[in-house]
C-alpha positions as CSV (number, residue, x, y, z in Angstrom):
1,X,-44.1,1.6,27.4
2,X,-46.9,2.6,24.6
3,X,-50.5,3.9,25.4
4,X,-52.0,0.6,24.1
5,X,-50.4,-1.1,26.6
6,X,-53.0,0.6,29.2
7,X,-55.6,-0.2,27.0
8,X,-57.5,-3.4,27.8
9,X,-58.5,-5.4,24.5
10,X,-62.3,-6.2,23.7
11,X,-60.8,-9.4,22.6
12,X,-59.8,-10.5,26.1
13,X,-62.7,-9.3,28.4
14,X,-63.6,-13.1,29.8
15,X,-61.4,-12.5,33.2
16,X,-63.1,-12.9,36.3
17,X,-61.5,-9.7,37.5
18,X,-63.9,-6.4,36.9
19,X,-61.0,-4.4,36.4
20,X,-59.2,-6.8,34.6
21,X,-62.6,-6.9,31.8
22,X,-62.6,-3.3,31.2
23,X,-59.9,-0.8,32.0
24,X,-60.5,2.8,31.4
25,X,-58.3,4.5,28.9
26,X,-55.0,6.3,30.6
27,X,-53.3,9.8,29.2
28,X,-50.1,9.2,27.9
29,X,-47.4,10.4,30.5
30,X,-43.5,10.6,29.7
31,X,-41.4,7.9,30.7
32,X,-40.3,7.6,34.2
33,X,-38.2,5.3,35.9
34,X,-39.8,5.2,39.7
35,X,-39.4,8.1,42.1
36,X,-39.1,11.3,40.1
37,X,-37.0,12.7,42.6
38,X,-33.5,12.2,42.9
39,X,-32.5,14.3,45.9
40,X,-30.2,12.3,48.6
41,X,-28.7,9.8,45.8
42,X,-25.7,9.1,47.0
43,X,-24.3,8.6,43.6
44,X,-24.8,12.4,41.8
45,X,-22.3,13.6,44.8
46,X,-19.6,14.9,43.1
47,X,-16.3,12.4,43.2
48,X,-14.4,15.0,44.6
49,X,-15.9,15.4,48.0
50,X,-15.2,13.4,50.7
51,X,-17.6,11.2,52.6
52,X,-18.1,10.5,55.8
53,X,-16.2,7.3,55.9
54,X,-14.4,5.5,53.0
55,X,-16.0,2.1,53.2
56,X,-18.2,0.6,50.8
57,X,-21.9,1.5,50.9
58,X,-24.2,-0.7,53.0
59,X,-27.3,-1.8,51.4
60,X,-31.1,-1.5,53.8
61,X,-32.6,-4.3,54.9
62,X,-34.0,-6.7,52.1
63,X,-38.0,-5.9,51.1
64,X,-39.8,-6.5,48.1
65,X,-41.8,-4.6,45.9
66,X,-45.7,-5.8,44.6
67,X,-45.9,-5.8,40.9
68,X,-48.6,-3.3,41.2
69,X,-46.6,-1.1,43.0
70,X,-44.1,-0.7,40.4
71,X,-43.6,2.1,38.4
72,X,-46.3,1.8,34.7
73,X,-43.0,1.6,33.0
74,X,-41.6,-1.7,34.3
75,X,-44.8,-3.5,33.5
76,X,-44.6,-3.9,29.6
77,X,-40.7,-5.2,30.0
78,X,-41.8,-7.7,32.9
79,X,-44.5,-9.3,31.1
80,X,-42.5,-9.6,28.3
81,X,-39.3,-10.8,29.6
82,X,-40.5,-12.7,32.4
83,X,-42.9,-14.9,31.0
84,X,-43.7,-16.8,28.4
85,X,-46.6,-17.0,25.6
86,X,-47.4,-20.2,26.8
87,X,-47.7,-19.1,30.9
88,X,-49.7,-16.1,29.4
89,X,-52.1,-18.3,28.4
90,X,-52.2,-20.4,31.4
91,X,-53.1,-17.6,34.0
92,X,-55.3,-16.6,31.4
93,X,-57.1,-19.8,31.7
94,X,-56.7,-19.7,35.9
95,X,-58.1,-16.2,35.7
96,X,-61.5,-17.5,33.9
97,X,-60.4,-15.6,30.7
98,X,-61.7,-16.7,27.2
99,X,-58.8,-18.3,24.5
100,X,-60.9,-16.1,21.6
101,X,-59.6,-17.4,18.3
102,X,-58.8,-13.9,17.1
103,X,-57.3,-12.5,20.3
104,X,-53.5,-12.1,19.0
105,X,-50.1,-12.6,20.9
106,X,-50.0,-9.1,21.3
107,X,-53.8,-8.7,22.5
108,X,-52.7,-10.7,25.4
109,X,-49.4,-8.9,26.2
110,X,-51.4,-5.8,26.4
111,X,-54.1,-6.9,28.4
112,X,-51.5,-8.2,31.2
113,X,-49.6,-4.9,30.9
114,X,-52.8,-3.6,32.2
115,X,-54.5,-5.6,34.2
116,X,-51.2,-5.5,36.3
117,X,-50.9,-1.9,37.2
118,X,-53.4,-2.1,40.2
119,X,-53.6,-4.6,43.4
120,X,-56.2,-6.7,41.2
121,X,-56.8,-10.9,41.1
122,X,-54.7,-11.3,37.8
123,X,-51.7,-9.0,39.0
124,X,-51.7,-10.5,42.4
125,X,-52.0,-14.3,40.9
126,X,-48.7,-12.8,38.2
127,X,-46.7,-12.0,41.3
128,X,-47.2,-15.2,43.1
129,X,-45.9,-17.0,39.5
130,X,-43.3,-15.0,39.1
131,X,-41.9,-15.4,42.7
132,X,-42.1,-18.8,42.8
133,X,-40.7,-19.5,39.4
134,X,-37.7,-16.8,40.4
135,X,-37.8,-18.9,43.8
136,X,-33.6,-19.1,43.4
137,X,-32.5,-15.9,41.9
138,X,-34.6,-14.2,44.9
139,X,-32.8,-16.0,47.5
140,X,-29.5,-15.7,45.8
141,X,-30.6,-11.8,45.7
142,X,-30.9,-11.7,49.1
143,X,-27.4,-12.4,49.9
144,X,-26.4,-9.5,48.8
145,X,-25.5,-6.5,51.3
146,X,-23.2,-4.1,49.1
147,X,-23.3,-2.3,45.9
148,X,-20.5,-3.9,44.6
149,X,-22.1,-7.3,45.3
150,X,-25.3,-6.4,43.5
151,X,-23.2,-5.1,40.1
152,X,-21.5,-8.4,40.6
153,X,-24.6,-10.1,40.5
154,X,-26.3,-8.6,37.7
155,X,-23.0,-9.2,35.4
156,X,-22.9,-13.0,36.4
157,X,-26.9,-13.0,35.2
158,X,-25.8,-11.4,32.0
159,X,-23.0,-13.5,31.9
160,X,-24.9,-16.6,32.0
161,X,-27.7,-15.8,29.9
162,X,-30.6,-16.0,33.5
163,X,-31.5,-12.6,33.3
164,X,-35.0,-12.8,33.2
165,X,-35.2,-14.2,37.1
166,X,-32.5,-11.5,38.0
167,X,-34.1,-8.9,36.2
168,X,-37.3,-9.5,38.4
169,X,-35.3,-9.7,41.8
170,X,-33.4,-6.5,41.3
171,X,-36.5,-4.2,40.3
172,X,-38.4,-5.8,43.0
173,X,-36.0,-5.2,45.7
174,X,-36.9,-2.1,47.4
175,X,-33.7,-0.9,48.2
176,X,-32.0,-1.2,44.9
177,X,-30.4,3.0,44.0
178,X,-32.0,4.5,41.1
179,X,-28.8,4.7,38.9
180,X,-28.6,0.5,39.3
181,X,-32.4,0.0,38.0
182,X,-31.5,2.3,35.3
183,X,-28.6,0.0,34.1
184,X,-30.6,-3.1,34.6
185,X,-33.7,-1.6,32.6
186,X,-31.5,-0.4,29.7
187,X,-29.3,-3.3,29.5
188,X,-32.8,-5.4,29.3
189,X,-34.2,-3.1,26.7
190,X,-31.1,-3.3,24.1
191,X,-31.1,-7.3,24.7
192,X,-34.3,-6.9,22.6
193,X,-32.9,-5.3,19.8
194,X,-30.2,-7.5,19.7
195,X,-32.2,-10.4,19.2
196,X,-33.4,-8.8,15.6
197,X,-30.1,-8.0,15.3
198,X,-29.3,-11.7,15.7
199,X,-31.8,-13.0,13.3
200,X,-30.1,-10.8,10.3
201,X,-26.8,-12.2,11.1
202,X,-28.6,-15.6,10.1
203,X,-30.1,-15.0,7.6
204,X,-26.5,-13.5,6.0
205,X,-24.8,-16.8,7.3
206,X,-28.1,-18.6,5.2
207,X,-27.4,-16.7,2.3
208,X,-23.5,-17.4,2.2
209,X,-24.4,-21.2,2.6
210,X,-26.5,-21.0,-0.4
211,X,-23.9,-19.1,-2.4
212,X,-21.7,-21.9,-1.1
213,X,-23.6,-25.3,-1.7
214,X,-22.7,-24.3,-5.6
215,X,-19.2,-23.8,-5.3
216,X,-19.1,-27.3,-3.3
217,X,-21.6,-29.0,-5.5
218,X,-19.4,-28.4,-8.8
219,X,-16.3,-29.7,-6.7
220,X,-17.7,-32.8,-6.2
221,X,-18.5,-33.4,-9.7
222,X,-14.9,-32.6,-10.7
223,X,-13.5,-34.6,-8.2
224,X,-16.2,-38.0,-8.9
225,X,-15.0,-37.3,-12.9
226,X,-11.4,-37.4,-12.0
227,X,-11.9,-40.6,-9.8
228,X,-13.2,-42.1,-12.9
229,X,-10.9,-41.5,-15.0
230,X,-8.3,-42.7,-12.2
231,X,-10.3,-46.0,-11.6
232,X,-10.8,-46.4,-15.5
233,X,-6.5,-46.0,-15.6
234,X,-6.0,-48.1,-13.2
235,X,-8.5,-50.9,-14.4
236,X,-6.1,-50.9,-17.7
237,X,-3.4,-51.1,-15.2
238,X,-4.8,-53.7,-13.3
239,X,-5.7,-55.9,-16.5
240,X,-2.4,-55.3,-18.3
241,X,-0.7,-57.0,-14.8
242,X,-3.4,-60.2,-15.0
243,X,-2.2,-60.6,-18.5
244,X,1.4,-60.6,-17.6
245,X,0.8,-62.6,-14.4
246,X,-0.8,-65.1,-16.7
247,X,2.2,-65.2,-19.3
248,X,4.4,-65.3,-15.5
249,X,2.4,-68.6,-15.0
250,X,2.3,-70.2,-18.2
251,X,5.9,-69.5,-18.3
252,X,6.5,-71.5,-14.6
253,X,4.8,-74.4,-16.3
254,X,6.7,-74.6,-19.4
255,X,9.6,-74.7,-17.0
256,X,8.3,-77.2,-15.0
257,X,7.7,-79.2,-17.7
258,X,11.5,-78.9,-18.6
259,X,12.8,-79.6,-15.1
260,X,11.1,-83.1,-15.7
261,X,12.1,-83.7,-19.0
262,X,15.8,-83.1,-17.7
263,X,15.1,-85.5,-14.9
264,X,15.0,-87.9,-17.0
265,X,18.0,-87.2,-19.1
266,X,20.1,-87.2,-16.0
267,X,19.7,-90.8,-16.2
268,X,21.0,-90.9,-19.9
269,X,24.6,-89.9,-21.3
270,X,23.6,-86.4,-21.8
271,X,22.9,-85.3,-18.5
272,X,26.4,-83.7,-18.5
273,X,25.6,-81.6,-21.6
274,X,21.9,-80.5,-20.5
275,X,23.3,-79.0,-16.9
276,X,24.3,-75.7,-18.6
277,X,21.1,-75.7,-20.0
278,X,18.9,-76.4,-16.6
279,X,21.1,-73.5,-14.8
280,X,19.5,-70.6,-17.5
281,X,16.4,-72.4,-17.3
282,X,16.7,-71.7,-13.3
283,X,17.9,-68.3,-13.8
284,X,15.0,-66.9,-16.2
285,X,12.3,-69.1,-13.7
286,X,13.7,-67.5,-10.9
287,X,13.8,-64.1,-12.8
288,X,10.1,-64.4,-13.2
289,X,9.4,-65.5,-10.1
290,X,10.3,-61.6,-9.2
291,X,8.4,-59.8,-11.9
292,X,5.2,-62.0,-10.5
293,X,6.1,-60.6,-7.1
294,X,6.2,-56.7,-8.2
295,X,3.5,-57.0,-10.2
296,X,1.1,-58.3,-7.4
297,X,2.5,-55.6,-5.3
298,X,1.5,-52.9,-8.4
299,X,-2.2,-54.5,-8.2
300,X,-2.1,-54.2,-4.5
301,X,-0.9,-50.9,-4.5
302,X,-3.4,-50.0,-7.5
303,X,-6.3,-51.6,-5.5
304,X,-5.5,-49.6,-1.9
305,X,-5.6,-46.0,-4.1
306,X,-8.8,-46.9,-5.6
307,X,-10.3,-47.6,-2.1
308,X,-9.2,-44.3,-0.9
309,X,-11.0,-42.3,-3.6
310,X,-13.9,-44.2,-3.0
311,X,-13.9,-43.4,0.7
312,X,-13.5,-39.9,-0.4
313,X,-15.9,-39.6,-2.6
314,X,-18.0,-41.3,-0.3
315,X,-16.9,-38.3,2.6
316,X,-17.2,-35.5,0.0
317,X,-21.3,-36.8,-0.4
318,X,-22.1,-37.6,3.1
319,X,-20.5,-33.9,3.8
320,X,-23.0,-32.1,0.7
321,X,-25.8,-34.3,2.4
322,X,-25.1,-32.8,5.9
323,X,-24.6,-29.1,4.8
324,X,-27.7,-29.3,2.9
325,X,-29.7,-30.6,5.2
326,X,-28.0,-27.9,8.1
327,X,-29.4,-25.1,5.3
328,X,-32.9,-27.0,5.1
329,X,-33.2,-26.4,8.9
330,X,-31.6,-23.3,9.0
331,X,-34.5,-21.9,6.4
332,X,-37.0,-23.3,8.4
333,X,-35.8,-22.1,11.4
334,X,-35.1,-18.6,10.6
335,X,-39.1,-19.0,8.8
336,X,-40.4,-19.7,12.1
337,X,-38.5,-16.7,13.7
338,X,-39.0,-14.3,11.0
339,X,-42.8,-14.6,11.0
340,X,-44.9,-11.5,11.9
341,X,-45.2,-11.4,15.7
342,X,-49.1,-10.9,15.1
343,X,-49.7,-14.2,13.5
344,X,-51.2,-17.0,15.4
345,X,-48.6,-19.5,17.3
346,X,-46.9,-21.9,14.7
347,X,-47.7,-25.9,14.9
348,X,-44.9,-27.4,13.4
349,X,-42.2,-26.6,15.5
350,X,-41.6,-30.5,15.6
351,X,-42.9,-33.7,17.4
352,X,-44.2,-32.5,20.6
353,X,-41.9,-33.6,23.7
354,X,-45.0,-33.7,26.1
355,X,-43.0,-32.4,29.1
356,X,-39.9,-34.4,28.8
357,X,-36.8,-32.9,30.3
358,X,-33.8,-32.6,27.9
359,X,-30.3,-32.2,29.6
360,X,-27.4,-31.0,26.9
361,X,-23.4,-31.7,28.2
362,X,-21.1,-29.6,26.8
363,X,-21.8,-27.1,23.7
364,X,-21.5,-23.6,23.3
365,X,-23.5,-21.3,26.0
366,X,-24.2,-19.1,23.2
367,X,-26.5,-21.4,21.5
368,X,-27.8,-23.0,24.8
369,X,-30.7,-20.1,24.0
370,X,-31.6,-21.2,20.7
371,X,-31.5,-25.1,22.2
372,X,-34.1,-23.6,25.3
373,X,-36.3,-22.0,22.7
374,X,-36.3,-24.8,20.5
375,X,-37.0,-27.3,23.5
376,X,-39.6,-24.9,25.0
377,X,-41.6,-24.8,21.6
378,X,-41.6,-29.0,21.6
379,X,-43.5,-28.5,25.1
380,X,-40.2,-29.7,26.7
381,X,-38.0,-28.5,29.7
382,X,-34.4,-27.4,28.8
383,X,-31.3,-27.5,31.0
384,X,-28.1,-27.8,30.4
385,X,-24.5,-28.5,32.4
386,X,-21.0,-27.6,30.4
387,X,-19.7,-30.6,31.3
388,X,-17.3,-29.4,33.7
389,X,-16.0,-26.6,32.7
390,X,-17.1,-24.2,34.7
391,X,-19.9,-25.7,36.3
392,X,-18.9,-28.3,38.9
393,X,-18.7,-31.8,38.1
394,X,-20.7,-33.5,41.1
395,X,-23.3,-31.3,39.7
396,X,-23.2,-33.1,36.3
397,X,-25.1,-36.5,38.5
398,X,-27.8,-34.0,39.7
399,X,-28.6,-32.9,36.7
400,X,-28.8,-36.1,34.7
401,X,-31.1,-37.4,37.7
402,X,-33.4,-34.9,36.8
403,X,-33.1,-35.7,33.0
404,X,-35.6,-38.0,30.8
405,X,-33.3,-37.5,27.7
406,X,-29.3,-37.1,27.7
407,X,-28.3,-34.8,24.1
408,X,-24.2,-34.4,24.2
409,X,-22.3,-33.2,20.9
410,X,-19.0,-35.0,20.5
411,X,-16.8,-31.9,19.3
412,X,-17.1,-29.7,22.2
413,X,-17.0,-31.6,25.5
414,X,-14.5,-33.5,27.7
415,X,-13.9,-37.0,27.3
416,X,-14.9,-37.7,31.5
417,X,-17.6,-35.9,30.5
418,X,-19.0,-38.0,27.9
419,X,-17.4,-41.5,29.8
420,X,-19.7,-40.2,33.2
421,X,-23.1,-39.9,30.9
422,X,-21.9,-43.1,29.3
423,X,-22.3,-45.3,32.7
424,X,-24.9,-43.4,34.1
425,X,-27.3,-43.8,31.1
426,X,-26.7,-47.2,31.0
427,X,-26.8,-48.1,34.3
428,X,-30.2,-46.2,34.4
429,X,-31.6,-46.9,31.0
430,X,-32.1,-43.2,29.7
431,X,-31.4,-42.3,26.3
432,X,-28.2,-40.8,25.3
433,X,-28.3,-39.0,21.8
434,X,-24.6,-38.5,20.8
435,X,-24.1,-35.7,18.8
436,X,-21.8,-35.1,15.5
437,X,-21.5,-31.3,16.3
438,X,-22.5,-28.6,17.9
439,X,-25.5,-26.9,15.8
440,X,-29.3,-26.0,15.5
441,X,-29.7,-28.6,12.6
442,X,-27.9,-31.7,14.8
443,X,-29.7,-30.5,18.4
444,X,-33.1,-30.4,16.4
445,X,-32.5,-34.2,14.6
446,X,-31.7,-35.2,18.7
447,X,-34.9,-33.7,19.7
448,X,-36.5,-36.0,16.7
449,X,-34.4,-39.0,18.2
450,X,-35.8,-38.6,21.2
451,X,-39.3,-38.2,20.7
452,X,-38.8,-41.3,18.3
């Protein structure tokens, strides 16, 4: 891909391998894509001539290409794609090499870009790894017999986000036409720029949230002055109706007090001439009676509205608290994948998983690679099941077999989904991390559950 690529660094010269210590220094040579010759490709025969039968094109007998018989140009993209920082190291440590202190990320890459492009120890031990870690997408590869079943392969890879292992089986395959590794190698390339392109679409959606936490933060303020002025009215309220519920009640004893007085003036000669009186007596008690009755229903009601804007107030904070805390990981996040790709590895990606295995039901599969990433940098295993959507539902037991910790967010997946992980975790005793939504900020405060 670049010269330094063939260049081997004086950082990195503790492999066992001879030529892996010290490679010579290559000329630089245009890019080429395999066999420079393109005569008897099928596919640059014009459309309009005939073939010799109209069927759909058979593909040869499956073999497999060495790394180190691949063309230089494949090797830069394969390292990079294909494995990880952290595996880098690892066959640098089976290879004898030395973890020098100053030797960068990129010192690494470049010393496996060209320790590879010869039948050497390290290349040989690289192709091994790969193969056995692209075990399945090999096999699956070698189902296929058409052309039409090899594009439809490659789009259900892109589709699902595993290109790296089909990326490896297709340039690999020996009997893969020139046009098809061209598609596969661009479509690779771009996904690289899109990733930077991905990381500025953040940052503008961290930068609205900042303009926005403002906006939200002078709306609560209005809205916790209003509610005092509407509990401070209605506390008037609610005193002015004790004070008449009290008058109400002092009112029912005075009348009491004159029923039994008129009890005992039944007895006398002028019961006949204090009946008229006892009737309005009866009338205003009874007249009271109801204005005690609507004014507890006034307090009642008064009382129910004041709980409801305490509830909301209480919803508007616990909402501010969640969106700034969303932004707090968001900048630290975006941080971590801003930094120069030079610098040395970051250590506080989070509490260190030590090799759990974290299944996530349901979600988005568009964040499923930011949840890998993030699970990967913890020293974790990621994988993931949709719940049932389009992945199988029997599979969903598999999966959570294999599982030491069960992350599912409650606003995208089914409700069998989450009943099935439910049982099973605690029939089995696993944790189960429930989720509020699905986001980086609420998958990383899982992760911290977990390791917790």
């Amino acid at each position: 891909m670049c010269e330094s690529h063939y260049t081997m660094p004086k950082r990195l010269q503790g492999f066992k391998d001879d030529t892996f210590q010290s490679l010579p220094p290559v000329s630089r040579k245009k890019f080429s894509m395999g066999n420079n010759s393109l005569i008897g490709d099928a596919s640059l025969l014009p459309a309009v001539l005939p073939g010799p039968q109209d069927v759909t094109p058979q593909l040869s007998p499956v073999l497999r290409k060495k790394l180190w018989e691949l063309d230089q140009s494949y090797h830069c993209i394969v390292i990079g794609t294909c494995l990880s920082l952290a595996e880098l190291r690892w066959l640098q440590r089976r290879l004898g090499g030395s973890a020098s202190v100053s030797a960068t990320d990129y010192d690494l890459h470049r010393a496996f870009v060209g320790a590879v492009r010869a039948a050497t120890p390290a290349s040989r031990l690289i192709h091994k790894h790969l193969d056995r870690k692209y075990k399945s997408a090999i096999q699956q590869l070698g189902k296929v017999r058409t052309r039409d079943e090899l594009d439809a392969y490659w789009d259900t890879a892109l589709a699902s986000g595993e290109i790296a292992g089909a990326f490896w089986a297709v340039i690999t395959r020996s009997d893969v036409p020139m046009a098809m590794l061209d598609r596969v190698y661009g479509e690779v390339h771009m996904l690289s720029h899109l990733s930077g392109a991905s990381v500025r679409v953040d940052l503008h959606e961290l930068n609205r949230l900042r303009r926005h936490c403002p906006a939200l933060e002078a709306q609560l303020a209005d809205a916790r002055m209003t509610a005092r002025r509407r509990l401070a009215e209605q506390q008037e309220t609610i005193d002015a109706l004790h004070e008449r519920l009290t008058q109400s009640l002092e009112t029912e004893r005075q009348l009491q007090a004159a029923e039994a007085r008129l009890a005992m003036l039944e007895e006398q000669s002028l019961a006949t001439q204090l009946t008229a009186e006892v009737e309005n007596l009866t009338a205003r008690l009874d007249a009271e009676h109801a204005r005690a009755e609507a004014a507890e229903i006034t307090i009642e009601s008064w009382k129910q509205q004041a709980s409801r804007s305490i509830d909301q107030n209480q919803w508007l904070a616990r909402q501010l608290a969640e969106m700034r805390h969303e932004r707090d990981m968001l900048e630290v996040t975006l941080e971590r994948l801003l930094s120069p790709p030079c610098a040395e590895v970051s250590t506080d990606a989070g509490p260190d998983l030590v090799g759990r295995c974290v299944l996530f039901v349901g979600g988005r599969q568009g964040q499923c690679t930011y949840f890998r990433e993030l699970v990967e940098r913890r020293n974790g295993r990621f994988i993931h099941h949709d719940g049932g959507r389009k992945d199988a539902r029997a599979r969903l037991w598999d999966v959570m077999q294999q599982a030491d910790a069960i992350l599912c967010p409650l606003d995208c997946v089914s409700h069998d989904a989450v009943h099935r992980i439910k049982r099973f975790c605690q029939r089995n005793t696993k944790p189960l991390v429930l989720l509020s939504r699905t986001s980086l900020a609420a998958f990383n405060r899982g992760l911290n559950a977990v390791v917790s």
